[in-house]
C-alpha positions in Angstrom: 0.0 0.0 0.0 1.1 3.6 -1.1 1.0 6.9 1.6 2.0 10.6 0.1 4.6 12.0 2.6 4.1 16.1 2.4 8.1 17.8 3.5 8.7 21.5 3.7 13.4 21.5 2.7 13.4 24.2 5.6 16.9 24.7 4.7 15.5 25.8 1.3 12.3 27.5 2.2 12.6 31.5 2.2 9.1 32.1 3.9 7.3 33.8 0.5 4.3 32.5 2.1 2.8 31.5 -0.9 2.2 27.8 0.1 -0.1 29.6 2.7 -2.2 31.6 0.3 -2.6 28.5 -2.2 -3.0 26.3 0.5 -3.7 27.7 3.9 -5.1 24.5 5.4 -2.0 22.2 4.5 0.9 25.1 5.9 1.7 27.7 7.9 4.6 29.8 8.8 6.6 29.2 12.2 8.2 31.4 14.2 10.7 32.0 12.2 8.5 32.6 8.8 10.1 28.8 7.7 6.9 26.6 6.6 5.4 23.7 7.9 2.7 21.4 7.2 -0.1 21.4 9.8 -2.2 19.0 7.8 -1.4 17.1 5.1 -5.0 16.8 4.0 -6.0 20.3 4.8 -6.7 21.2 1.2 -8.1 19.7 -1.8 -5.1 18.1 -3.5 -5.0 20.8 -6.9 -4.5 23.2 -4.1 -1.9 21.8 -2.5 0.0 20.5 -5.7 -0.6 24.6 -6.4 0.8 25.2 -3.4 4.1 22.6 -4.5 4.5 24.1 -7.9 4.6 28.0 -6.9 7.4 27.4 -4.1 9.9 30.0 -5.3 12.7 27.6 -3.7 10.8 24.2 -4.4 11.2 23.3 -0.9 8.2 21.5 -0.7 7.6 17.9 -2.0 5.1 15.1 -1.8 6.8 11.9 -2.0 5.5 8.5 -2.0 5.6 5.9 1.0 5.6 2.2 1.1 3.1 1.4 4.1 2.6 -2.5 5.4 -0.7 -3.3 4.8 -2.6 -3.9 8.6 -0.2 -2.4 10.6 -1.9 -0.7 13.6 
């Protein structure tokens, strides 16, 4: 079974905030204007893929997961 794993680089991420406006139920900013994820299904997923492709440093990604099936 397949899981989508959403990352903010925070090493890359500048804070333009735009993650927020495409996609303000999936990220915020910190305390330190990095962003996070606060819900990985916060948004529908064309917003959050929005959200993905307008990240002026690319620092966020979805990536796929191997999960075992029935594991509690």
């Amino acid at each position: 079974m397949m899981s989508e794993n959403l990352t903010v680089d925070r090493d890359r991420c500048m804070g333009s905030g735009q993650c927020t406006f495409y996609a303000p139920g999936t990220f915020d900013l910190d305390d330190l204007s990095i962003a996070i994820v606060t819900d990985e299904h916060g948004d529908p997923e064309d917003k959050i893929q929005m959200a993905i492709n307008v990240c002026p440093t690319r620092a966020i990604a979805l990536s796929a997961m191997a999960t075992k099936e029935g594991a509690q």
